[in-house]
C-alpha positions as CSV (number, residue, x, y, z in Angstrom):
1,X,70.7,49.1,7.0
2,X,72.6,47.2,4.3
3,X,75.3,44.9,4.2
4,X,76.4,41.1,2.6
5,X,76.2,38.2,4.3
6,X,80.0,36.0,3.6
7,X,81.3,32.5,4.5
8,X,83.7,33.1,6.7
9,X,85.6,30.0,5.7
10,X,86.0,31.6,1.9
11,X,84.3,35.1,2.0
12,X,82.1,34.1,-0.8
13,X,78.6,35.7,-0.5
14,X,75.7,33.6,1.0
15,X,72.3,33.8,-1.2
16,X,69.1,33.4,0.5
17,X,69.8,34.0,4.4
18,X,67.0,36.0,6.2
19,X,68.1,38.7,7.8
20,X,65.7,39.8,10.8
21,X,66.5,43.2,12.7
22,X,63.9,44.0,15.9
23,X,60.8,45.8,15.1
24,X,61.2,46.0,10.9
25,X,60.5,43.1,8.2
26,X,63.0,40.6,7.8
27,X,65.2,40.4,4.1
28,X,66.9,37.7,2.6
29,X,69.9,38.3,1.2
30,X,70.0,37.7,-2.9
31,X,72.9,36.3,-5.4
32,X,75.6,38.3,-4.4
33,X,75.0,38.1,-0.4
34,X,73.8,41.8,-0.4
35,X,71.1,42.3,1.6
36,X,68.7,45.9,2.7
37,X,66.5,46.6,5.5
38,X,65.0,50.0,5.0
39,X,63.5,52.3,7.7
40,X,64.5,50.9,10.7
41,X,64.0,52.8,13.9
42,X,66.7,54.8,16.1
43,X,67.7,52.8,19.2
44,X,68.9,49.8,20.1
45,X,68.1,46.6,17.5
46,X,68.7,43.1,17.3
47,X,69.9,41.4,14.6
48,X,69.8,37.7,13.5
49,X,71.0,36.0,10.2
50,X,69.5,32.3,9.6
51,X,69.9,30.0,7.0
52,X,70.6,26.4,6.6
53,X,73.8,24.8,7.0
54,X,75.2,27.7,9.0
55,X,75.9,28.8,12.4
56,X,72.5,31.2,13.7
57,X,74.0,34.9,13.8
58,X,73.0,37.2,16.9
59,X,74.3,40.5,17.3
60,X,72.8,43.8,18.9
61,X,72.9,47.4,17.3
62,X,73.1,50.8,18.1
63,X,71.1,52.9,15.6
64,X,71.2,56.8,15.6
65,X,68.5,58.8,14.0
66,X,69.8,59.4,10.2
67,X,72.3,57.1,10.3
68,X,72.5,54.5,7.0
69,X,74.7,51.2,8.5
70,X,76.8,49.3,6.3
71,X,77.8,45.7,7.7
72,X,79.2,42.6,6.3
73,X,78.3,39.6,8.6
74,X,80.8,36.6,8.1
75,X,78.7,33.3,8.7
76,X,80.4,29.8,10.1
77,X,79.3,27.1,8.8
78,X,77.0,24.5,11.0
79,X,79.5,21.1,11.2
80,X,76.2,19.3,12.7
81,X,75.2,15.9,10.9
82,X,71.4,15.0,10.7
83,X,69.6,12.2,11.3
84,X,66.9,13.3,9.2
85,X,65.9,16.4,7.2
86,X,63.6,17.9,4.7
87,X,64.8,20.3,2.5
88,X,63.0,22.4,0.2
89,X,64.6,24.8,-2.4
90,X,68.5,25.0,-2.1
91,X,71.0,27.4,-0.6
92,X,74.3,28.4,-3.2
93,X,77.4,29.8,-2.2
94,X,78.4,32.0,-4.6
95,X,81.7,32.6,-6.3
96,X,83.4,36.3,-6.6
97,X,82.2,37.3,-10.4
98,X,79.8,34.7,-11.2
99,X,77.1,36.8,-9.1
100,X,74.9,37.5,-12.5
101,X,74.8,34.2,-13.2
102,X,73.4,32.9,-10.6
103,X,71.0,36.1,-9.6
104,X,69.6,34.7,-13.3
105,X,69.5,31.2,-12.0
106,X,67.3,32.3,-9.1
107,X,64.6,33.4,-11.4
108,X,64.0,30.0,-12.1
109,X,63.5,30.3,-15.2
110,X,66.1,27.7,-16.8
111,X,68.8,25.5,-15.5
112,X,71.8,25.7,-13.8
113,X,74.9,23.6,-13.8
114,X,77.0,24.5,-10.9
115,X,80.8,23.3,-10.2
116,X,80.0,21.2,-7.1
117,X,77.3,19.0,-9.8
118,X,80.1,19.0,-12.7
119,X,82.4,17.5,-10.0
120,X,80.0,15.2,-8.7
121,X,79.3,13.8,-12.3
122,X,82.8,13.4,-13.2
123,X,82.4,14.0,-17.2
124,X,84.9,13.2,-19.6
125,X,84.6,15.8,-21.7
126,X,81.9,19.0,-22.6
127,X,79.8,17.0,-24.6
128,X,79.1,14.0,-22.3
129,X,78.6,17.0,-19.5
130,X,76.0,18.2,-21.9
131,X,74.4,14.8,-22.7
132,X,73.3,14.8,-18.9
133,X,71.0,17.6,-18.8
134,X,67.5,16.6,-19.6
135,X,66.1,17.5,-23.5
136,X,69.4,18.1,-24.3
137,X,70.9,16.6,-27.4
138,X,74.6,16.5,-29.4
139,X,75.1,16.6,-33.1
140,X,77.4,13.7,-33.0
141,X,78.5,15.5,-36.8
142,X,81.4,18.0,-35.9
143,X,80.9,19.0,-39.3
144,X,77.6,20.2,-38.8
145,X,76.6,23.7,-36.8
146,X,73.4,22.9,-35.5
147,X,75.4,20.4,-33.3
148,X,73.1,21.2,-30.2
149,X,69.3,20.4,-29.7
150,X,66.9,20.9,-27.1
151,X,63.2,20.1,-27.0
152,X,62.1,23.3,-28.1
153,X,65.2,24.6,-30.3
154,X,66.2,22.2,-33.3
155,X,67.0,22.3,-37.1
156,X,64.6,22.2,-39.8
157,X,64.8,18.8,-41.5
158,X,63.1,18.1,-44.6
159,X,60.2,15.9,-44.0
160,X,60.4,15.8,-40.5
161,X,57.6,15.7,-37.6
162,X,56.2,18.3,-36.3
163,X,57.8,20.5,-33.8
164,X,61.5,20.6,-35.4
165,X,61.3,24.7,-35.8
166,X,64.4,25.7,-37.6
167,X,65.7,27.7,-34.3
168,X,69.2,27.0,-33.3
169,X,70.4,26.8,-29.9
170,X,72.3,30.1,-29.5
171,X,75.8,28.8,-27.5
172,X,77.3,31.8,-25.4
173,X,81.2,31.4,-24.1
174,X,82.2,33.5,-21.2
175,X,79.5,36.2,-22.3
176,X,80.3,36.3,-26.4
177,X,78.2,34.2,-28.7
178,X,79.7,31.4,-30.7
179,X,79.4,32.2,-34.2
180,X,81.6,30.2,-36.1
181,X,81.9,26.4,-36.2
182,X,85.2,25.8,-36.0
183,X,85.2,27.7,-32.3
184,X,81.9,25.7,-31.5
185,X,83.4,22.9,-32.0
186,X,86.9,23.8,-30.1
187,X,84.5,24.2,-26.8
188,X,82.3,21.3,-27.4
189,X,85.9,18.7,-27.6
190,X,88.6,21.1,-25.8
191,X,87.3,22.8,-23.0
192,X,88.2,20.4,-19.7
193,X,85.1,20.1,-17.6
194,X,87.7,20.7,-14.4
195,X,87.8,24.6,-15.9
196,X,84.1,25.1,-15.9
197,X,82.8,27.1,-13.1
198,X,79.1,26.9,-14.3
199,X,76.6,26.3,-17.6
200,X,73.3,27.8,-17.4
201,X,70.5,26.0,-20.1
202,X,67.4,28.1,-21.2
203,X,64.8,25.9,-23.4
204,X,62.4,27.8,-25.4
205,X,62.2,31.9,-26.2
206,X,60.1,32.5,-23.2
207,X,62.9,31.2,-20.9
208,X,65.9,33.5,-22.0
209,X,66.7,36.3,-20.1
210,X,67.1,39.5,-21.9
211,X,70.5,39.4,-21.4
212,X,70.9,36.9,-24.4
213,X,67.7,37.9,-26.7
214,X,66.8,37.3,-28.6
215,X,67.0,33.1,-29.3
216,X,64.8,30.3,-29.1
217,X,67.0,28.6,-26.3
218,X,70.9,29.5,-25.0
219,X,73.4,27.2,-23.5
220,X,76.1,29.7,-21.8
221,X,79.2,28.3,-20.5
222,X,81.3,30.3,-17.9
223,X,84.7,29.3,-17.1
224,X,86.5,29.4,-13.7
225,X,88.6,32.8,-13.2
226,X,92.2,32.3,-13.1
């Protein structure tokens, strides 16, 4: 059995909701809602979808000997207020083309900057978005190209301390590397925070996926889709 599990209030997919079906292991469903349940036996199943912040989904099945089912299971979202609650990890509903990015951003492996945060922070501009993520640092200099730093990516400077490794920051736009200055510079002061649908921050070699290799750290920037 396979399928995707959707918000029914927007139809974007749901990352992370367990999907149980009677007598098999349970699955959770991954960046772009899909989820698979292999080998389940003929007969009649239940199945539940759980996560937090939506509805519980129950359903029963009819399963023929052979048969591969394909189901998407729209999810309503759970209008309860709590008193109290513990959370652990987070649930991210995920927008229609931007399921690469955040498959990469549950690796866990670097930092993601999602629209809901960017709204909640209300930046000015690019750079003061930037100047909020932690180890972060702007080249006030537009004339300079090094004008991004993290802790482990930053210019060589004569005479300076340890740990400044002559590794650049390797900024990505909507997929294609910034190369030039002048266009780094156009994103850093032109590009409205209100178009941005996400920024994912990798610090250090060991934390980029493959995807961008190779760099010593990558800021990509992703756009909202028109």
């Amino acid at each position: 059995m396979t399928g995707r599990i959707l918000d029914a209030t927007d139809s974007l997919a749901v990352g992370g909701a367990e999907v149980h079906v009677t007598g098999v292991r349970s699955a959770r469903s991954n960046g772009r809602g899909v989820f698979t349940i292999p080998s389940v036996p003929a007969g009649a199943r239940q199945i539940s979808v759980d996560i937090f912040g939506y509805e519980p989904f129950l359903d029963r099945l009819e399963l023929a000997a052979g048969q591969t089912v394909t189901r998407d299971i729209y999810l309503t979202r759970d209008t309860t207020l709590l008193s109290q609650m513990k959370v652990k990890g987070r649930s991210l509903r995920v927008p229609a083309g931007f399921e690469d990015v955040y498959d990469r951003a549950a690796e866990g492996r670097g930092l993601l900057i999602t629209r809901e945060q960017i709204d909640s922070l209300h930046p000015r501009d690019l750079i003061a978005l930037l100047r909020e993520v932690p180890d972060v640092r702007i080249n006030p200099n537009s004339s300079d190209f090094d004008r991004i730093w993290t802790s482990q990516c930053r210019p060589t400077i004569p005479g300076s301390a340890a740990g400044f490794n002559g590794q650049l920051v390797q900024v990505i736009y909507n997929g294609a590397p910034v190369t030039q200055r002048a266009f780094l510079n156009d994103v850093l002061s032109r590009i409205a925070p209100s178009l941005i649908q996400a920024i994912e921050v990798y610090d250090g070699s060991i934390t980029v996926p493959p995807r961008f290799q190779p760099a010593c750290g990558v800021i990509a920037i992703w756009t909202r889709k028109q």
